[in-house]
Structures are given as C-alpha cells and as structure tokens.
C-alpha positions as CSV (number, residue, x, y, z in Angstrom):
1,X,0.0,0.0,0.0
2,X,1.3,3.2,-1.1
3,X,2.2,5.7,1.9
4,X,1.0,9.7,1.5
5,X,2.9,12.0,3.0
6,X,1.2,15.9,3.7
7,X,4.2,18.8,3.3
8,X,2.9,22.1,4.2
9,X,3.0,24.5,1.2
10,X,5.9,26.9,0.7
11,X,5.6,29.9,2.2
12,X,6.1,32.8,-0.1
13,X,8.9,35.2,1.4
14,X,7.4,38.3,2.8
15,X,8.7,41.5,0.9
16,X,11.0,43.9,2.8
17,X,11.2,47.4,1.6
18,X,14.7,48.4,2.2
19,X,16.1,52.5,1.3
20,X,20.0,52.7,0.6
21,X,22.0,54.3,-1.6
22,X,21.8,54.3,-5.0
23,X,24.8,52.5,-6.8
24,X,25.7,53.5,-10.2
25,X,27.2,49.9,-11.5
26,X,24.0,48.0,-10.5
27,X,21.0,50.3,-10.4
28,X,21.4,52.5,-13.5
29,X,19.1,50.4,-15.6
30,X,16.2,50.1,-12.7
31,X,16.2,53.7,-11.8
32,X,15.9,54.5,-15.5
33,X,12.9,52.3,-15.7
34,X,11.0,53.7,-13.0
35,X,11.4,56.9,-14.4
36,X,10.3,55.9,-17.2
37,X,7.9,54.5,-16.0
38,X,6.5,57.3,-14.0
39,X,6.7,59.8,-17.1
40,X,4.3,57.1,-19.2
41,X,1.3,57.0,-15.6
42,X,1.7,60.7,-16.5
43,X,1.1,61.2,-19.9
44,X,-1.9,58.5,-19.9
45,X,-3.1,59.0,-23.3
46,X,-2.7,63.3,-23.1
47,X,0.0,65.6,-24.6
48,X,2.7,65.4,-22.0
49,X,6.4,66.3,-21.4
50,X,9.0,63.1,-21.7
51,X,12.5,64.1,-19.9
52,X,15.5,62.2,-20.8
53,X,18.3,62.1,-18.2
54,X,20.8,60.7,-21.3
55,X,21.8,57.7,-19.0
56,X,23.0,59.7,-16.4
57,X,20.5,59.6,-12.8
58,X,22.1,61.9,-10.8
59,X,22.9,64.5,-13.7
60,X,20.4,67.1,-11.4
61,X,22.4,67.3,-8.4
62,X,25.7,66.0,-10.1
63,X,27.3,69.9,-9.9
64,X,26.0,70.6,-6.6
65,X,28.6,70.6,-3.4
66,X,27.2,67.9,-1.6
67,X,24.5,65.4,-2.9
68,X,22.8,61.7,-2.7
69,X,20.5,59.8,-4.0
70,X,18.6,57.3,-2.1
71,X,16.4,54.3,-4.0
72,X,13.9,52.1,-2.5
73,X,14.2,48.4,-2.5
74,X,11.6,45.7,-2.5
75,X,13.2,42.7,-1.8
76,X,11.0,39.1,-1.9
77,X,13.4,36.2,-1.8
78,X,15.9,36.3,-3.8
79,X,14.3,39.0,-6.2
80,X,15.0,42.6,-5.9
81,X,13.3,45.3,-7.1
82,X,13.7,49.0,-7.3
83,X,10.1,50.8,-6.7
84,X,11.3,54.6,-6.1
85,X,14.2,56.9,-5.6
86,X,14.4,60.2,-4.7
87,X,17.6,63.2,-5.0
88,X,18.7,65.5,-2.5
89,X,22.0,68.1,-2.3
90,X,23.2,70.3,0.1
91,X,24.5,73.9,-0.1
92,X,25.2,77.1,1.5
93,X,22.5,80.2,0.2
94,X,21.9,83.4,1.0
95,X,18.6,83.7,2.7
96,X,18.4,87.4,3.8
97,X,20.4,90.4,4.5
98,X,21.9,91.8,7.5
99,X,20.5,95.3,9.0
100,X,22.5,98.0,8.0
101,X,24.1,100.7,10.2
102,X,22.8,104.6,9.1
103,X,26.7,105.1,8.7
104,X,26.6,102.3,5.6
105,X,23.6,103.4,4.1
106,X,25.5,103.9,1.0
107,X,26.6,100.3,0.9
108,X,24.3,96.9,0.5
109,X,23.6,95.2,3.4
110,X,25.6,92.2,4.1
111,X,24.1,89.0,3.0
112,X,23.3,85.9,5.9
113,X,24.0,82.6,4.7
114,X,22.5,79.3,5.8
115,X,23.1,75.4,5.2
116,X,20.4,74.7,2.7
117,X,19.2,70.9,1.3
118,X,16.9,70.8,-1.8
119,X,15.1,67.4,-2.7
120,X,14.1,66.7,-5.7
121,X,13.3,64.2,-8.5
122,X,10.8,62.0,-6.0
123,X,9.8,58.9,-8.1
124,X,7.8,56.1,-7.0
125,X,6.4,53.0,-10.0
126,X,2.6,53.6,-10.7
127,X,2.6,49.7,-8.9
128,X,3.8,50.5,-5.8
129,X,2.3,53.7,-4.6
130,X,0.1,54.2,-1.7
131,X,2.0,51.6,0.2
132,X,4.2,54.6,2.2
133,X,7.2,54.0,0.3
134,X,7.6,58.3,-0.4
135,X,7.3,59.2,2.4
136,X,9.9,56.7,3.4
137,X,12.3,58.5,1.0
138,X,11.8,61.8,2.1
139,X,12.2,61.0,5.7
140,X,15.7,58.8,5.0
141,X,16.7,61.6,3.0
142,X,15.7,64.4,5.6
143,X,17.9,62.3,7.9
144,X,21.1,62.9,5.6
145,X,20.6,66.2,5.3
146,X,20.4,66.8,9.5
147,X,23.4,64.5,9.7
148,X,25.5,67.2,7.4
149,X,24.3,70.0,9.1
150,X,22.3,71.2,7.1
151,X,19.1,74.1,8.8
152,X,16.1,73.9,5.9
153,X,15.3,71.6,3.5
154,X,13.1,73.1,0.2
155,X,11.6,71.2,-2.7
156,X,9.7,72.3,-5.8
157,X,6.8,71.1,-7.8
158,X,4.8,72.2,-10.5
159,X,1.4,74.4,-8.4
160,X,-1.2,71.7,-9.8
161,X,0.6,69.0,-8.6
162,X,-1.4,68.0,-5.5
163,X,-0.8,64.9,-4.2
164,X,3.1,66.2,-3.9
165,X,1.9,69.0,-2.1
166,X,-0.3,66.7,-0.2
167,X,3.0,64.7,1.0
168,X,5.2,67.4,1.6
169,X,2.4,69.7,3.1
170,X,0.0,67.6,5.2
171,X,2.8,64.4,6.0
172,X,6.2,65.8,5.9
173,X,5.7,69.5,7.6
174,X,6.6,71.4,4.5
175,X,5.3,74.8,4.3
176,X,4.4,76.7,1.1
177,X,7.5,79.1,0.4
178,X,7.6,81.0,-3.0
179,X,5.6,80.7,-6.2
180,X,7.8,81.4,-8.9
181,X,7.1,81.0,-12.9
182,X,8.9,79.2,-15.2
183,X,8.8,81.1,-18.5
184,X,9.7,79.8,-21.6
185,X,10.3,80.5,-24.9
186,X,10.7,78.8,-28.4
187,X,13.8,79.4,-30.2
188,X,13.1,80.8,-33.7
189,X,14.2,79.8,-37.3
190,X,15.2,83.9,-37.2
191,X,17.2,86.1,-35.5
192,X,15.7,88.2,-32.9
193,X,17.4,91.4,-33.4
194,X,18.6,93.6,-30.6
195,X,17.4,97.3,-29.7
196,X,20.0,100.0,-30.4
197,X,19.5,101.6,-27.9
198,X,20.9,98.7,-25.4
199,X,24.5,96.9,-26.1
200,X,25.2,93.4,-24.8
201,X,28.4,92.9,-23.3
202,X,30.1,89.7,-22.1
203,X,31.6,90.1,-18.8
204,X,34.7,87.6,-17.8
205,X,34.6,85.2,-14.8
206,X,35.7,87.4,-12.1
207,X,33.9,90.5,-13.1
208,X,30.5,88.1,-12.9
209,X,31.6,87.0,-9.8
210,X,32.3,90.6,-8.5
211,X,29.1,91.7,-9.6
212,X,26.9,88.9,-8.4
213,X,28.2,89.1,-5.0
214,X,27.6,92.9,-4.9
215,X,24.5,93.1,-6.4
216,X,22.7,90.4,-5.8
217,X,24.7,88.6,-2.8
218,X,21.6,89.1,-0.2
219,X,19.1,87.4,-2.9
220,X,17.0,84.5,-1.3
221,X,19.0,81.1,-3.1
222,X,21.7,82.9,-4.0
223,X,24.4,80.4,-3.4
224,X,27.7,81.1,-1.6
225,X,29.8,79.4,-4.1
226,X,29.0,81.6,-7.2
227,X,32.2,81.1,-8.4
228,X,32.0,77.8,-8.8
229,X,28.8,78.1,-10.9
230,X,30.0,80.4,-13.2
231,X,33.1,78.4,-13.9
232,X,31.5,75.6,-14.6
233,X,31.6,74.6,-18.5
234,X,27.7,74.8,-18.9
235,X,27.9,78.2,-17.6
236,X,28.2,79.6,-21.7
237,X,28.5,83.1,-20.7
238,X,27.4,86.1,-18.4
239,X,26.0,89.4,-20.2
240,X,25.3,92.8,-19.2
241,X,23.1,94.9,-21.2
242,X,23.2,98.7,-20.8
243,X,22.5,101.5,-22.8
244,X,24.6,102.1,-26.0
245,X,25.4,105.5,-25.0
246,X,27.2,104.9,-21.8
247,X,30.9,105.1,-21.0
248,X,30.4,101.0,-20.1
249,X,29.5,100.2,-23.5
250,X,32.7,101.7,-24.8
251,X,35.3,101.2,-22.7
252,X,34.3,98.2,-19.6
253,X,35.6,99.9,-16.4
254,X,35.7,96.8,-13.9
255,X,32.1,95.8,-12.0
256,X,33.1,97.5,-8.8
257,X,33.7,100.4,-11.0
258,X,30.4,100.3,-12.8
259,X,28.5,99.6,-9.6
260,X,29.6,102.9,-8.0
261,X,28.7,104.7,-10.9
262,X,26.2,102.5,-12.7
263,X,24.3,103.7,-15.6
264,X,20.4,104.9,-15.5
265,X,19.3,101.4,-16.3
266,X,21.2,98.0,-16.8
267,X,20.4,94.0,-16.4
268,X,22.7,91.4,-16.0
269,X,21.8,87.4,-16.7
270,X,24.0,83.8,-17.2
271,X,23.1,81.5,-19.6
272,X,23.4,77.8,-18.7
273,X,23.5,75.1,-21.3
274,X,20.8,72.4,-20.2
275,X,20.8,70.4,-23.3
276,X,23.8,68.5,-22.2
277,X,22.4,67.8,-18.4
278,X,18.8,66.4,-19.7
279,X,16.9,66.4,-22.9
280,X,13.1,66.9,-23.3
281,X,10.3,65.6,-25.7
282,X,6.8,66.6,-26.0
283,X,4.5,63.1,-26.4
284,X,1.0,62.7,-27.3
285,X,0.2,65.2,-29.9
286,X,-1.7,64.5,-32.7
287,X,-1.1,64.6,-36.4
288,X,-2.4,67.6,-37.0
289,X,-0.8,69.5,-34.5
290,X,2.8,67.9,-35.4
291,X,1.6,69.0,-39.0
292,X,0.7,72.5,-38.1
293,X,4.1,73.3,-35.9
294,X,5.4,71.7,-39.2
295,X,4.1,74.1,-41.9
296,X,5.1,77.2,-39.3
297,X,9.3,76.3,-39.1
298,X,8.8,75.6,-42.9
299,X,7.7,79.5,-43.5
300,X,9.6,80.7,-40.9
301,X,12.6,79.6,-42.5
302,X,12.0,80.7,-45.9
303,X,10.5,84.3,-44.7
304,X,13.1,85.1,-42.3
305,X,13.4,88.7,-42.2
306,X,9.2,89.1,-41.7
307,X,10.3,87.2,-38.5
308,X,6.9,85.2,-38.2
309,X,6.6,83.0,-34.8
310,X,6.7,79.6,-35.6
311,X,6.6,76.5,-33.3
312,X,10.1,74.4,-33.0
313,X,10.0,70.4,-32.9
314,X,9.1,69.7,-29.9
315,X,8.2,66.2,-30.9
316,X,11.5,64.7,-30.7
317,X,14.3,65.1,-28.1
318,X,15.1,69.1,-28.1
319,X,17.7,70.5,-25.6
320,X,16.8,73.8,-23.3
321,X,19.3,77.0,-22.7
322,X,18.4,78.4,-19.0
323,X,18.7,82.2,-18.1
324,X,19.7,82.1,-14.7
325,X,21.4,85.2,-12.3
326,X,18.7,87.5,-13.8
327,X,18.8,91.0,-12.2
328,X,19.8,94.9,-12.7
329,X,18.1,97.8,-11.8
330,X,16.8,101.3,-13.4
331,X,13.3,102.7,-14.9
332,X,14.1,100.9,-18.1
333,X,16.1,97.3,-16.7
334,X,13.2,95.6,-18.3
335,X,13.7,96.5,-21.7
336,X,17.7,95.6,-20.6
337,X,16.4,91.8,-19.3
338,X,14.3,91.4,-23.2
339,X,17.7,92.3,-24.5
340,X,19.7,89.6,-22.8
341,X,16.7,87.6,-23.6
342,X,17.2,88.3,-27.3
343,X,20.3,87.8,-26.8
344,X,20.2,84.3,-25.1
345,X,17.8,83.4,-28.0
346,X,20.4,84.0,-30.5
347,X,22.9,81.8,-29.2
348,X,20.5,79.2,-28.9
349,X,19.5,79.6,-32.4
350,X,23.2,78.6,-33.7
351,X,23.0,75.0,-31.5
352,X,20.9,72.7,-33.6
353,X,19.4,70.8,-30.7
354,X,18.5,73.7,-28.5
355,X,14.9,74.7,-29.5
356,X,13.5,76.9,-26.2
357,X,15.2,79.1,-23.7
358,X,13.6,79.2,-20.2
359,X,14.2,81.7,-17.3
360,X,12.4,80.9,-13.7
361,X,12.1,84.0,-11.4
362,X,9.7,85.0,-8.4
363,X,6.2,85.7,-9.2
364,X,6.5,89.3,-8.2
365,X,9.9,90.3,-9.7
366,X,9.8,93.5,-11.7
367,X,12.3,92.4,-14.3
368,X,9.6,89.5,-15.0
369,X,8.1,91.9,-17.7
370,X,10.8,92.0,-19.6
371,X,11.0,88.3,-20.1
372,X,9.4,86.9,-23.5
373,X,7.4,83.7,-23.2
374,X,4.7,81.6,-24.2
375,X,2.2,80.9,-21.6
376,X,1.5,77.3,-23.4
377,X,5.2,76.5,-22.4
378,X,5.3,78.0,-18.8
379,X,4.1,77.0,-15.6
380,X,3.9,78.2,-12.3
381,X,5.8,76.4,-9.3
382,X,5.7,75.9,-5.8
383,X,8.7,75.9,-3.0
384,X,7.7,74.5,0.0
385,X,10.3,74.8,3.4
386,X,10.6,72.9,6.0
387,X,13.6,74.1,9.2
388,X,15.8,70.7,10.0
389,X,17.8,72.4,12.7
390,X,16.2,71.9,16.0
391,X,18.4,73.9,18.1
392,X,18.9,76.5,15.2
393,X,19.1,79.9,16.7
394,X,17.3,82.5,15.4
395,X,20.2,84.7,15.0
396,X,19.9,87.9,12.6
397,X,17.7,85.8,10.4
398,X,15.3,84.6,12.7
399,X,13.1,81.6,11.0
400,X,13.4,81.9,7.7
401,X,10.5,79.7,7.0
402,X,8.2,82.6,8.2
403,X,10.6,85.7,6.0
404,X,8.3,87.7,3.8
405,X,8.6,87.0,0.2
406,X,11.1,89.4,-1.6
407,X,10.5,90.6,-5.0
408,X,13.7,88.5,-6.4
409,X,15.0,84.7,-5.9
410,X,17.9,83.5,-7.3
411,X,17.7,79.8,-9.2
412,X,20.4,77.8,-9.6
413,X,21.3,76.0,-12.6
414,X,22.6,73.2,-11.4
415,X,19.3,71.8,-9.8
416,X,17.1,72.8,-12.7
C-alpha cells in the first residue's frame, strides 16, 4: 500500500522594503525604468512632457557641493526590485540680509547665509504607490541632510501637482515658500534682433563674480559658491546689457567700478546650457498638431526677415538653454532683461538641438516683464520649506520659514 505524505505549502517570502543608496554599477538600468515609467502614468493617453536624463541619474544634483541619492528596494526572496528613488543636495545660500548701520547706508547690506538641502526628483512606480514608500524616501533623506548639518530643506513642484503638495504639506511639515514661474520661450528659425539703444556685453569670470556678490549677494537662493557656478563649463556666458550711449558700453571699467557709478538702467543674466544635463520631448500630440508646428518652421525659414513666430520640434528630443542670475536695476532694466533675452535666443538659435530658452524667477519680480514667453510652455511652481535644525538659533535671520517674500530669488542651474 502506497504511503502519503502531507508537506505544508511553501511559504512565499514576505517583501521587505529596504532604502540605501543608490549604486551606479547596479542600479542605472532600474532607476531609469521607474522613471520611465513614471513619465508614461503621466502622460496617460494626453500631450505630455518626456524628460531624458541621457543615462545619467544623478545629472540634477551631479554639480551641486554635496548630494545623494537614495532608492527604495523591495526585496522578496531572492528578487529585488527598485520601486522609487528620490535626489537630495546640500549647499550654502543666501537667505536674507543683514541690518544696516545709518553710517553704511550707501553700501548693500551684508548677506546671511545658511546650510540649505533641496530634494528633488521623488519617483515612485505607478505599482507601488500608496503603500508609504515616499514618504519613506523623504524621511531617510531628511535624515542625511540633519546629519551634514544642514538648517532647511526646500523642494519644488509644479502648483497643480497635488498629491506632492499633499505629502510634503500635510505628512512631511513642509510649508508653502515661493511661487515662482517658469517662462519659456521657443527658439526661432530667425534672428531676434537687438534694440540699439541697449548693447550686450560679455563680462569675464571674475567681473561676474564681482558683480553677483555685490549686487545680488543678499538674494534669497543665492548660493555662496558663485564662483564655482560660473566656472563651470555649462555656464556659456554672463551678459550685461546697458545703454549704447554709456561710457560701459565703450570702454568696460571693472564691476566694482560700474557699480559705484552705474548707468540709468542696466540687467545682467548667465546663460546655462541644459541640453547637455537632460533632454526633453513633447508626447501625445496629434497629427495635425505635429503638422501645423510643421508648416510654421517651414515659412519661418523661408520668410526670415518678416520674422513670423513659428513653433520648433518639440516632438522629438530638443535640448533647453536656462537664463539664470537674472537681475539689474533702473526705470528701463526691463527692456535691458528682453535684451539679454534676445540675446540668449540668438545663441540658442546657432545650437541645432536647442529649441526653447527658459528663465524661472519669483512671481513678483519686476524684471519678469521684460521676459518673452509663451504661456502654453510656462508653468507656475511651488517651493515649500521645512527648518531641520532643531536647536537653530534665530540669530539675525530669525526663521526663515516665516521671512516675507522678496520681490527676487535666485535659481540655480545646477538643480534645474
């Protein structure tokens, strides 16, 4: 007689959601893929933006000081899975200005500076979310951040983004910061030519540097190591425009020379070359759209000089030029800003893969006007701020998380 024997069936392993560091060699492919795979949830069958990080996960905090990226782990048996990641960086901003004694009235207040993290590029798989596993990210990241010493953290998302300003907002203890724009513009198949009554003139790395600090050292965000940003090689170039008829436009006299006797009105801007960080691509539009955008290049090109508007191809990877540093001063800086503008344009125009120019500054900024854009391209963000540092005293700055909103930010390139 043949004997039975019951076995109990195999258990199946219990997942375990584990948060490390994010490993070049062996993770590369899987964070790619939940990217990806978080750009196709969001375009769902509607015209949406595709970015392309060219291989390269960490190309948004790459140039930053200090910077990691964390990735969450799923781990059943022996499978492994990566279901999120998330970015964060470290660096030292300005975040106010120091009171200034009646005897320096004639001088700019001196800037205060804190230890500043910005996380960015949250991601979790369409599969996995409501399970926690964000919120997970942002609090293992929050931890880094405290353990280099750093006093706020800050993040940024688009303003109809809701269920990130749902986690940051009502779980993490963010607080709504600044509302900036994000304007951008289409490059051309023409030139945009430049007034004549404003000149453009390329300023080298230590007169940007000298004039940054001066003028626009005490900007919220401006970062302490200014230097650094303008040296680096997708820093193309920073332009000053003032009036044609001032002694600057002939003969440069130094930036601390110019600032004690600036002219009437002048702008000053950086142009910072995107395209070879990330590359974009617009998905989901239909024929006739494509066909329409199409038929515009194809008479803006052959009709230069009525310089007719036309839409560039959007509709396959394009690279972006970023106006950053934006500032200046005077009753007519904003027809300075459209200059460098123009100007930024141009340049963009001779690099075949660079088809819009974008600028981001604070929703209240008076140079803003001066800034072309097309309202189908922009967007308005959000910055929400959350203090890290406990025991941080209040100092000269007092809680920054409470300051008043200035009329100017400063956005660095390197986290764009």
């Amino acid at each position: 007689m043949d004997m039975m024997v019951a076995t109990a069936p195999e258990e199946v392993p219990q997942a375990v959601l584990v948060i490390r560091e994010y490993d070049t060699e062996r993770d590369r492919e899987a964070a790619e893929a939940v990217e990806l795979s978080c750009d196709v949830g969001a375009r769902a069958g509607t015209m949406s933006l595709f970015t392309d990080l060219l291989g390269d996960p960490l190309c948004r905090v790459r140039h930053s000081p200090l910077f990691l990226m964390l990735v969450a782990e799923l781990i059943r048996g022996p499978q492994r899975e990566i279901v999120g990641l998330v970015r964060g960086c470290i660096k030292t901003v300005a975040c106010g200005a120091a009171k200034k004694h009646p005897s320096c009235a004639k001088h700019r207040a001196a800037s205060i500076y804190a230890k500043v993290a910005y996380l960015l590029g949250l991601r979790v798989s369409p599969a996995h979310r409501r399970r926690g596993i964000a919120l997970k990210l942002v609090l293992r990241m929050e931890e880094w951040f405290k353990e280099k010493g750093a006093d706020y953290a800050y993040m940024a998302t688009q303003k109809d983004n809701e269920a990130s300003l749902r986690l940051f907002t009502g779980r993490c203890g963010y607080s709504e910061f600044r509302t900036p724009s994000i304007l951008v513009h289409p490059v051309f198949a023409h030139w945009l030519p430049l007034s004549s009554r404003v000149s453009v003139l390329r300023l080298s790395l230590a007169d940007a540097e000298e004039l940054y600090r001066r003028w626009l050292g005490a900007t919220e965000f401006f970062p302490r190591d200014i230097d650094v940003v303008l040296a680096n090689p997708l820093s193309l170039g920073t332009f000053l425009a003032v009036p044609s008829a001032c002694t600057a436009a002939v003969r440069w006299p130094g930036a601390a020379a110019f600032l004690a006797d600036p002219p009437t009105s002048w702008a000053v801007g950086s142009v910072w070359n995107s395209k070879e960080v990330f590359r974009m691509e617009v998905r989901g539009a239909g024929l006739w759209q494509r066909g329409l955008a199409r038929v515009s290049r194809a008479v803006d090109w052959a009709l230069q000089w009525l310089r007719i508007p036309s839409v560039p191809d959007l509709f396959r990877p394009f690279g972006m030029y970023l106006l950053y540093g934006i500032g200046g001063e005077g009753p007519a800086a904003a027809e300075h800003v459209q200059a460098l503008c123009r100007h930024a344009h141009n340049m963009a125009r001779r690099d075949a893969d660079c088809r819009v120019v974008a600028a981001e500054v604070a929703e209240c900024d008076p140079l803003r006007r001066g800034i072309p854009y097309w309202g189908r391209l922009s967007f308005a963000d959000v910055w929400c701020v959350k203090r890290l540092a406990e025991e941080y005293g209040d100092g000269a700055l007092g809680d920054w998380t409470k300051a008043p909103r200035p009329p100017s930010i400063f956005v660095d390139p390197r986290e764009f």
